[in-house]
C-alpha positions in Angstrom: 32.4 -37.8 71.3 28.8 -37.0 70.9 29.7 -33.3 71.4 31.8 -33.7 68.0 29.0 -35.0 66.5 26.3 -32.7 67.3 28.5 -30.3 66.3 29.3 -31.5 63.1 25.4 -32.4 62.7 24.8 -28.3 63.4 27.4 -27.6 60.9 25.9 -29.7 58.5 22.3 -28.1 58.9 23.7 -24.6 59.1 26.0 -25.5 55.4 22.8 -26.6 54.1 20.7 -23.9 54.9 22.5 -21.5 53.4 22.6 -23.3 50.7 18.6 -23.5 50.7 18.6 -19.8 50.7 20.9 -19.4 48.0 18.6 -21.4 45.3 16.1 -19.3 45.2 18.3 -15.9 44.8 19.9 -17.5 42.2 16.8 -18.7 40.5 15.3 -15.0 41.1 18.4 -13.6 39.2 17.7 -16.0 36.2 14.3 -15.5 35.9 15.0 -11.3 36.3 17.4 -11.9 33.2 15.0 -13.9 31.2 12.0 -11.6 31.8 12.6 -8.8 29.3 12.6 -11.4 26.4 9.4 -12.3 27.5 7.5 -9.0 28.1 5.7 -9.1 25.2 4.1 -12.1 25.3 3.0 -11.8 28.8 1.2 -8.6 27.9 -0.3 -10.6 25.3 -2.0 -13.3 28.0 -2.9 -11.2 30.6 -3.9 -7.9 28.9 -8.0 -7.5 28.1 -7.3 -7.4 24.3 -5.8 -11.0 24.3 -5.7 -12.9 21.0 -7.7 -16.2 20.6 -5.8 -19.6 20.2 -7.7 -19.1 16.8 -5.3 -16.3 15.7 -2.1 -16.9 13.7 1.0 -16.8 15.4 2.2 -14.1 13.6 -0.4 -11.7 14.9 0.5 -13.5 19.0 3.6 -12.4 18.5 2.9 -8.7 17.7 0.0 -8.0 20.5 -1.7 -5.5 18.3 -2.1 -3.7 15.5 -0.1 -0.5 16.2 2.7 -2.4 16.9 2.7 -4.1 14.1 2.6 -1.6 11.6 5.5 0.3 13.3 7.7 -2.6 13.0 7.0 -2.8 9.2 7.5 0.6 8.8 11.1 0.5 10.7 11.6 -2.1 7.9 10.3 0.3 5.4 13.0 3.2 6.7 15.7 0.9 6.1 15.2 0.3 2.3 14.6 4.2 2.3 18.2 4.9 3.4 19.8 2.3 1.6 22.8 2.8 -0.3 20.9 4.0 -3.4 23.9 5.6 -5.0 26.1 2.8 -4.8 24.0 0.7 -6.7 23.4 -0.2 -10.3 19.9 -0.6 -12.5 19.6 -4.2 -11.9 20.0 -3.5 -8.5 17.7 -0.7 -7.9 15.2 -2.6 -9.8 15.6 -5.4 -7.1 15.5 -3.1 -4.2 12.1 -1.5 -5.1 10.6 -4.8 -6.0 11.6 -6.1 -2.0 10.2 -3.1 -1.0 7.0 -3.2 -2.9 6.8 -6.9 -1.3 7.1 -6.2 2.3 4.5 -3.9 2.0 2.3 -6.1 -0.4 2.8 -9.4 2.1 1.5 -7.0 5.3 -1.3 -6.0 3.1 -2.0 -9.4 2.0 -1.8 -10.7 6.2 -4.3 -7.8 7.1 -6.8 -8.7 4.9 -6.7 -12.3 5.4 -7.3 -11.2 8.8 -10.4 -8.7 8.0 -12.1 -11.4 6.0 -12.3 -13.4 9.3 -13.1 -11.4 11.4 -15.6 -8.5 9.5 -19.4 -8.8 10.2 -20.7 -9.7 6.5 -22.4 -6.5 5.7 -19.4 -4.6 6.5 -17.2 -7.0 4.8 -18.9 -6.6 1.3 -18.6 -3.0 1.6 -14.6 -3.3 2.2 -14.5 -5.8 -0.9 -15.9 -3.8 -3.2 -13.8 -0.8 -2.0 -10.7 -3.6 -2.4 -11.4 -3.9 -6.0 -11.4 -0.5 -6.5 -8.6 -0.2 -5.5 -6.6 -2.6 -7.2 -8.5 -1.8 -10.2 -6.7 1.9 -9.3 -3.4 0.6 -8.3 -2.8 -1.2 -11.4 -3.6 2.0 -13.6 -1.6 3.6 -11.9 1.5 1.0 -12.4 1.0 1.2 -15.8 0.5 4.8 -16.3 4.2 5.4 -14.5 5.4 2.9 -16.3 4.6 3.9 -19.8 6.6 6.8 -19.1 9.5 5.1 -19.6 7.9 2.7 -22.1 10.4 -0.9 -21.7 13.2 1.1 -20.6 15.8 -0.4 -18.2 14.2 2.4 -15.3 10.2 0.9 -16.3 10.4 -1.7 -13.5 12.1 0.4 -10.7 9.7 3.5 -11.5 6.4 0.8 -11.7 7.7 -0.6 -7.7 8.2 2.8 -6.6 4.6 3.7 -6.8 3.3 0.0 -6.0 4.8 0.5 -2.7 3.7 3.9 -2.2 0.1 3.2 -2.6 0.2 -0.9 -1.1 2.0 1.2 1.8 -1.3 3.8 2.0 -4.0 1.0 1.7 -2.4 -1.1 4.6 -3.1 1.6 7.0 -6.5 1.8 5.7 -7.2 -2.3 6.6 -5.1 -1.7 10.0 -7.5 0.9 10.7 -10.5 -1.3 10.1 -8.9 -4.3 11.7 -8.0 -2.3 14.8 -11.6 -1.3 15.2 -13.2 -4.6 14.7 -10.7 -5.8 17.3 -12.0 -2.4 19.8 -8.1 -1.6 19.6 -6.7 2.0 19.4 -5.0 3.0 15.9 -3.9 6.4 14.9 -1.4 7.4 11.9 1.9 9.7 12.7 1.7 12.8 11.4 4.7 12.3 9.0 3.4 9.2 7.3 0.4 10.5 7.2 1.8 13.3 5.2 3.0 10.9 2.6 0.4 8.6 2.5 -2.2 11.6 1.2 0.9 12.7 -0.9 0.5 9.1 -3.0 -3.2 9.1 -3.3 -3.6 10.2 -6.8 -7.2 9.9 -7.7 -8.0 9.1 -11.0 -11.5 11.5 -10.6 -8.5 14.4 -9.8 -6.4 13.8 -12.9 -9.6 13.7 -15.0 -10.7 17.4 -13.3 -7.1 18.7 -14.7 -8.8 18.1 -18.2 -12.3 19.3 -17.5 -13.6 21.3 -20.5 -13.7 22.0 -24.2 -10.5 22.2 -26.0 -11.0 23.7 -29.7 -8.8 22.3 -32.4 -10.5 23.6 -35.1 -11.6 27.1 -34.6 -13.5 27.8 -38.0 -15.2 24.3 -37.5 -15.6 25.0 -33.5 -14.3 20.9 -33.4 -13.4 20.5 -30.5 -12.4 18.0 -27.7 -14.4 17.9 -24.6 -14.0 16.1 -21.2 -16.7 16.1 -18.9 -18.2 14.4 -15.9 -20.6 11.6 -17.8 -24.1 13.1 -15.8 -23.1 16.5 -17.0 -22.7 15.2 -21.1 -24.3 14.8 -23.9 -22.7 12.2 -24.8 -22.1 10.4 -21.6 -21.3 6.8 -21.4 -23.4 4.8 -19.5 -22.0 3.7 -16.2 -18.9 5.5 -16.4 -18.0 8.6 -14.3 -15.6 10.6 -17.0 -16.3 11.0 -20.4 -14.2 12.6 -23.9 -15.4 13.1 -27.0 -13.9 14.7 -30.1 -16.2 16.3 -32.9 -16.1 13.8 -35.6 -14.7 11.5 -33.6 -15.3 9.0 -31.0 -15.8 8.9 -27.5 -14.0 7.5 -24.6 -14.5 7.4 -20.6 -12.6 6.1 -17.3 -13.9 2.9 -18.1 -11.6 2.9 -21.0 -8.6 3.4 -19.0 -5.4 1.6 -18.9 -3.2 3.7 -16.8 -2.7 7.1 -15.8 -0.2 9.4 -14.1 -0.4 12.8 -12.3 -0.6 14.8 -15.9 -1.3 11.6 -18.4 -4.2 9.4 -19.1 -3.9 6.1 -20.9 -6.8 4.8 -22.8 -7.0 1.6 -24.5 -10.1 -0.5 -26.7 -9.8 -3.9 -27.6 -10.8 -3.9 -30.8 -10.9 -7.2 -33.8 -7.5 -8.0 -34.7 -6.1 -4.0 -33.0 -6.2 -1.9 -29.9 -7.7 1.3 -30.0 -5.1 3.8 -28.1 -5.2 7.4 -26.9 -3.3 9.5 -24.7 -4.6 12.6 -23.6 -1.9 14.9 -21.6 -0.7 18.4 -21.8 2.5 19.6 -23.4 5.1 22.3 -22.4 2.9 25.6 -23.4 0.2 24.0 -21.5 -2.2 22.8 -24.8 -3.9 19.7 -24.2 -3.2 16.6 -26.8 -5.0 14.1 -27.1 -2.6 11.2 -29.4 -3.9 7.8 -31.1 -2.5 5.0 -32.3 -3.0 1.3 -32.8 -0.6 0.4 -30.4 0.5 1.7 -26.6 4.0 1.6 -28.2 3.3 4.1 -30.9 0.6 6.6 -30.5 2.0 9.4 -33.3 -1.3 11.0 -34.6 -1.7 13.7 -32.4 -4.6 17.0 -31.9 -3.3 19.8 -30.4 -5.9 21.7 -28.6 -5.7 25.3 -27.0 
């Protein structure tokens, strides 16, 4: 009898520890499936650029700033080959203005960001270079957008180039970012490509005009753009100015919006605007047009 015990005793023990060793295999095999969903963040605790509890979760998630520009930008490829020829106006118009946004909410994150963590000396100096450069961005809105002037294209053409450009500065504060941080950043080739392809200065449209353009040969009237320390007539604390014999005399701080061939002035005047557009047409004569209004601008001097 007590042989049929112990032997049922050593069957018992020998059940259970096979079943002891077969926990932790299974265990192993659940942790190995759970591990790749958790890569990332494990790089992000134990790597030597780890983020502070102070950070925002968004930023945790991403580990660092390569990374997270290269996920936007797989977001930006996929409104880039959308459907565009399936859709209508309204919803082209729609599509731009998501597109402008994903790139104008990473902006927006990055510099939130960069005010935090910048020294204050080198902060100023990327504030005042901000302000340029939305000063820029809008002229540059508007200037596309007059093209079209209310027109149902207007708002598709005006998120077109707000994304290009928002796109361009937000490598510019992941760049600063990633070096206050001590983190390696670098921009692809390709984008990199596109990025210079968007930066329309407005110094560089203003060189396209550089000169004297005579409307009036037996008078020698004449219109003149020139760089404001080079003028007679130079406006103080302006980098661009244009004068017309007779006339008067505008500069960049004057300007409202521009495009690649077109520059948009605009003066606020008592009770009227003051409005001029100075461009060149088909045989390559500049023209400078005025008018009261942005929507009518019909009084034009042809120059050669």
């Amino acid at each position: 009898m007590k042989r049929v015990v112990l032997f049922g005793i050593m069957i018992m023990l020998l059940c259970s520890g096979c079943s002891a060793k077969e926990e932790p295999k299974q265990e192993k095999e659940q942790q190995e499936q759970i591990q790749p969903q958790s890569t990332e963040n494990t790089e992000i605790e134990d790597g030597e650029d780890a983020k502070t509890d102070t950070e925002t979760e968004e930023t945790d998630e991403v580990g660092d700033i390569q990374k997270e520009l290269a996920k936007i930008e797989e977001q930006s490829i996929g409104y880039e080959n959308a459907d565009w020829s399936s859709m209508g106006q309204a919803d082209m118009n729609q599509t731009t203005a998501q597109w402008y946004q994903l790139w104008d909410d990473e902006l927006n994150s990055l510099w939130s960001r960069l005010s935090d963590e910048l020294d204050a000396e080198t902060k100023a100096k990327v504030l005042e270079e901000q302000r340029a450069w939305i000063k820029q961005k809008e002229a540059r809105v508007k200037g596309v957008g007059m093209e079209v002037n209310g027109g149902s294209l207007q708002p598709q053409l005006e998120n077109t180039v707000a994304e290009e450009i928002t796109r361009a500065r937000a490598y510019i504060l992941a760049g600063y970012l990633a070096d206050a941080r001590k983190e390696s950043f670098s921009i692809p080739l390709e984008i990199q490509k596109s990025i210079d392809a968007s930066n329309l200065n407005l110094d560089d449209v203003f060189a396209k005009f550089e000169g004297q353009w005579i409307f009036d040969e037996r008078r020698g009237a004449c219109v003149g753009v020139a760089k404001s320390e080079d003028c007679d007539y130079g406006v103080k604390g302006s980098s661009w100015t244009v004068w017309v014999t007779g006339g008067g005399i505008l500069s960049d701080l004057d300007v409202y919006g521009y495009t690649e061939d077109t520059i948009i002035f605009k003066i606020e005047r008592d009770g009227y605007d003051d409005c001029y557009e100075l461009s060149f047409d088909q045989s390559g004569a500049l023209n400078l047009a005025y008018g009261t209004s942005l929507d009518v601008m019909d009084d034009v001097i042809v120059c050669h």
